[in-house]
N, C-alpha and C positions, 0 to 999 in steps of 0.2 A: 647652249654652249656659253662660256665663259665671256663675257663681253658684249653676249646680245640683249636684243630686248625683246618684248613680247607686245603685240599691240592685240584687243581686246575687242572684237566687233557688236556691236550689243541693237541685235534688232526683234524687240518684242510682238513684231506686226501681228495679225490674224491673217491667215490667208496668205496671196501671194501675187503680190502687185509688182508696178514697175520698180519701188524704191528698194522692193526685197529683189527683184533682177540683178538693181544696181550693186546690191549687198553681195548677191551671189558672184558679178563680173569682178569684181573688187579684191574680194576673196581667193577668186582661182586665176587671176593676174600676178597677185602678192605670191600664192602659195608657187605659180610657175618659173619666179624667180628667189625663190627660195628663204622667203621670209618665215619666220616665228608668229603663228594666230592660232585667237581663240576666238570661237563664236559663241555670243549669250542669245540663246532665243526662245520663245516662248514653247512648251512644253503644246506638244498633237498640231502644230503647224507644221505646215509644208517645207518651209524653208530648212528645218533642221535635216531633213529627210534627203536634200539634193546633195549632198555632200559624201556618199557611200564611196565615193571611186579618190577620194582624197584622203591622206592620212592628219586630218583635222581635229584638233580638240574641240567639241559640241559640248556645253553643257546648258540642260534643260532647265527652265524653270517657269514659277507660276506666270511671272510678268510684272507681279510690284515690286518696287522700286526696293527694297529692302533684298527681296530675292537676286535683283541684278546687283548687288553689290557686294552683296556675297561671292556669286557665281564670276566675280573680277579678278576674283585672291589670284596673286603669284602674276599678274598683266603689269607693263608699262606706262600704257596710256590705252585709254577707251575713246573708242570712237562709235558716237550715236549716230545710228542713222534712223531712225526717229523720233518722234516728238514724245511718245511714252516715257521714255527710261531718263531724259536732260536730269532730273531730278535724281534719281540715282547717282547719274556723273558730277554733280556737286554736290551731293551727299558723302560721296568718296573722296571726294578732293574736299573737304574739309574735315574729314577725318585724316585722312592718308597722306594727302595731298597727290594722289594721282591725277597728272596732265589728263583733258580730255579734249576729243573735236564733236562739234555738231556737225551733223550734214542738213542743210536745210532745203525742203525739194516742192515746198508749196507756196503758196504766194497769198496766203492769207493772214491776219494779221496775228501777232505772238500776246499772248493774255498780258493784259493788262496789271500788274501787281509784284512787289518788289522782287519775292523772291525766282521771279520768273527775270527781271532784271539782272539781279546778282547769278544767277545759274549761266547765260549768256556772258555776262560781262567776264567771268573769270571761265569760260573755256577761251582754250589756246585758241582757237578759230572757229567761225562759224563757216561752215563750207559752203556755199549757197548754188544751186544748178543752173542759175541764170542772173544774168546783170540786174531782171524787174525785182525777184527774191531775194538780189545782196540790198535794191535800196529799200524794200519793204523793210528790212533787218536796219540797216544802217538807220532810217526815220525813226525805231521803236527806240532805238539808242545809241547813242553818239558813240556811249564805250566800247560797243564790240568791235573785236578785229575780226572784218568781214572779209573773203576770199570769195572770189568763182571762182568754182570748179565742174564743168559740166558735166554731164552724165556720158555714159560712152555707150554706142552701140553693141547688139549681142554678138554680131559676127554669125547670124545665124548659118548656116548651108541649107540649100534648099535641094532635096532630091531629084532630080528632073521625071522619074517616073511616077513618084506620088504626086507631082505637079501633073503633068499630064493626067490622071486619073482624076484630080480635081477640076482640070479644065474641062474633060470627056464628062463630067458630073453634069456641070452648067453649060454643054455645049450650044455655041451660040448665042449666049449672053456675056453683055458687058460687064463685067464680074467691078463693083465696088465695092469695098472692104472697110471696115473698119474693126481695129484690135485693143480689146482695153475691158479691165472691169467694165461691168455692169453697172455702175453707179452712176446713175441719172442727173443726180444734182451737180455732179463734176463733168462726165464725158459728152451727157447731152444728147444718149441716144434715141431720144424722143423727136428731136429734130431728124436722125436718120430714120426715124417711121413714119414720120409727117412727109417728106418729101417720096421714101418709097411709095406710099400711098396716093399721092400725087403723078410721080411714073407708070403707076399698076395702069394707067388712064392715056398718059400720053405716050409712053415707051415702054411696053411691057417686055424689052427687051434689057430691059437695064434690070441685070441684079443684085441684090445689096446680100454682104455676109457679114454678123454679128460675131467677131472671134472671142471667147471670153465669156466668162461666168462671174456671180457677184450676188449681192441681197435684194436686188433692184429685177433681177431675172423674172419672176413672176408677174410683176407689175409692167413690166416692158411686153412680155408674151401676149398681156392681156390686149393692150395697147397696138399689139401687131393684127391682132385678130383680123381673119379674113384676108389677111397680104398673101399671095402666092409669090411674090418676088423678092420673098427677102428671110431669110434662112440665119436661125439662131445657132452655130455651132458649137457653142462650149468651150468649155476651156482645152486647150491640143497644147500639145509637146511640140508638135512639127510646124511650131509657127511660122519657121522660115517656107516652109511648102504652101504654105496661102498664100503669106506674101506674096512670092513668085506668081501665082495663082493669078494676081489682081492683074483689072485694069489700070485701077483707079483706087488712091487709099483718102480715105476721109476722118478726122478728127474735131467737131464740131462742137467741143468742148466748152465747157461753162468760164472754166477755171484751170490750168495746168501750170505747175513751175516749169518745165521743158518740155514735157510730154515726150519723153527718149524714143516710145515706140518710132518715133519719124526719124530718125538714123538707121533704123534698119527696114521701114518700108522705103527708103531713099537709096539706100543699098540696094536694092533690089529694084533699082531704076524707075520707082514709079512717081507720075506726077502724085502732086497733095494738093490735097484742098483743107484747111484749118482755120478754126477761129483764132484771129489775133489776140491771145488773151498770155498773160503771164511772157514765161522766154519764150513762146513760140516763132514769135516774129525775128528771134536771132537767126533763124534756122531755117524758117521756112520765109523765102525771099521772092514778092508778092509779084509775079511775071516770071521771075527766073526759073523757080522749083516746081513752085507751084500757085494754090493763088490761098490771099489771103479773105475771110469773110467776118462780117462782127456775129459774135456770138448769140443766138438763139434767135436768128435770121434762116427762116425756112427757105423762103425767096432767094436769096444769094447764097444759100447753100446749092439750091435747086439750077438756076441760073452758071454757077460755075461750073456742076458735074456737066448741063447742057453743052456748052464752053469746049469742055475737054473730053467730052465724048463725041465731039463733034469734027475734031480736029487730031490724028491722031501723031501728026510731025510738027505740035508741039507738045503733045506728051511725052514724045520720045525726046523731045529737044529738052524739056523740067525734069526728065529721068536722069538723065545724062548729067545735067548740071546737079541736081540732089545728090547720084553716088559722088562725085565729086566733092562736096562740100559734106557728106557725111565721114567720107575719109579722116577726114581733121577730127572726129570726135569718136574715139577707142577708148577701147579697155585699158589701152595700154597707155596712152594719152593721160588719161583718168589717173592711173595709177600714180604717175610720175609725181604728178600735184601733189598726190594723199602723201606720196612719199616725203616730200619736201615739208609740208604740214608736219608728218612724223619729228622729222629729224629737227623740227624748230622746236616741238611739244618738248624734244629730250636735252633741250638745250645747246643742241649743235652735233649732238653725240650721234654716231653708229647706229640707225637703226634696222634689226634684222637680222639675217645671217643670210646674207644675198650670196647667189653666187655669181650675181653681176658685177 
């Protein structure tokens, strides 16, 4: 329509992780209040596929940088949500001069080398999902305008009778969970095999559920070998139905910019137990929610499920306080910011065709 604008989503991932979640919740926030979007994404992934029940422009492509610039024609302003395509978004904006945002969602450091400097300094924002991620970004260069912007829960709904069919699954066990790629060198699910293996011995009543699939899945299986108390499920649609499921949710991670899953195992009132690594510690608040551990620490992983499966009116008391403090972090919440972001990229101008 005459006067709007078009914003440009361009997430080349493989697969389908938290950042492409965040891609999707972003998406069908925008599109709920009546915004103009396009999505650029990588040709036989997942993410282009979740969008059937939407009337969305998808357009496919290989994933180099030449391809996502093309697949921009007729957009506003792009917004990267990964690290792939930056290059692309200043490729176009020196040719075209199309505005772009980064979303930045890791916490490790940004390549050393100019053009990776000028690609940052001249987008509109860099969006970062935690205060550790904006000064990671702000240290690499003074010139970026850095913003947080957190990531927002799924809003899952959990069925109550596919929960119960889950719990009558493991009945009698303390059901501990943990939800996230398979990828070892990030999430760290080596330490949730090391401690399983440790309970097969002292509590064989404690059970560990691996929700999630990834590259790392066979090297992890191998690794589990022999555990009867600890169950690899795969990747599932009905995440919200585990959650519910759990006693007790665990992220034991290496490395995480916020690790969003824990807005929505919080939602679902359950204690956490996480390493302090990256935003986690915004979120996860060390007594209140849940408790905090340092990272690739079997012992104080092990030590804290003890803790909290031992006591079960403070887990309910770290639930209670988690959905609470999860509330403040939505889709819609999320939105607001991106929107703001928008409307600076256009220079102040209208953007959309809201019908807010």
């Amino acid at each position: 329509m005459s006067g709007s604008y078009t914003i440009c989503h361009v997430n080349v991932a493989r697969n389908y992780r938290g950042g492409e979640r965040q891609t999707e919740l972003l998406i069908r926030e925008l599109a709920r209040r009546g915004y103009r979007q396009v999505l650029v994404c990588r040709r036989g992934q997942p993410l282009g596929r979740r969008f059937a029940d939407l009337d969305l422009d998808i357009r496919l492509v290989s994933g180099n940088p030449i391809s996502v610039v093309r697949a921009a024609h007729g957009t506003d302003v792009l917004h990267i949500h990964e690290g792939r395509s930056v290059y692309a978004a200043y490729l176009r904006w020196l040719v075209l001069k199309t505005p772009y945002v980064i979303t930045r969602r890791v916490n490790n450091p940004i390549r050393e080398h100019r053009w990776a400097h000028r690609t940052y300094q001249n987008a509109v924002c860099v969006a970062c999902v935690a205060p550790q991620v904006a000064e990671i970004v702000r240290a690499y260069d003074a010139g970026i305008n850095v913003k947080v912007v957190h990531s927002g829960s799924s809003g899952f709904v959990a069925n109550l009778s596919e929960v119960a069919k889950l719990r009558k699954r493991w009945e009698g066990k303390f059901l501990v969970g943990h939800v996230g790629a398979l990828d070892n060198a990030q999430k760290g699910q080596e330490y949730i095999i090391a401690v399983a293996r440790q309970f097969q011995v002292i509590d064989p009543q404690i059970h560990f559920l691996l929700v999630g699939g990834g590259e790392d899945e066979q090297v992890l299986r191998e690794l589990a070998s022999g555990l009867s108390n600890l169950t690899f499920v795969g990747f599932v649609e009905n995440v919200g139905d585990y959650l519910a499921a759990l006693d007790l949710f665990i992220l034991p991670s290496n490395r995480e910019g916020i690790g969003s899953i824990l807005f929505d195992a919080m939602e679902q009132r359950l204690a956490i137990v996480a390493s302090s690594v990256g935003g986690v510690p915004d979120i996860v608040h060390d007594g209140e929610n849940g408790k905090l551990i340092e990272p690739r620490s079997v012992d104080q992983l092990r030590d804290a499920i003890v803790l909290l499966r031992s006591d079960p009116q403070l887990r309910e008391q770290m639930g209670r306080a988690g959905a609470e403090i999860a509330s403040q972090y939505t889709a819609s919440v999320m939105s607001e910011k991106y929107i703001e972001i928008y409307q600076a990229a256009l220079g102040g101008r209208h953007f959309g065709d809201s019908t807010e």
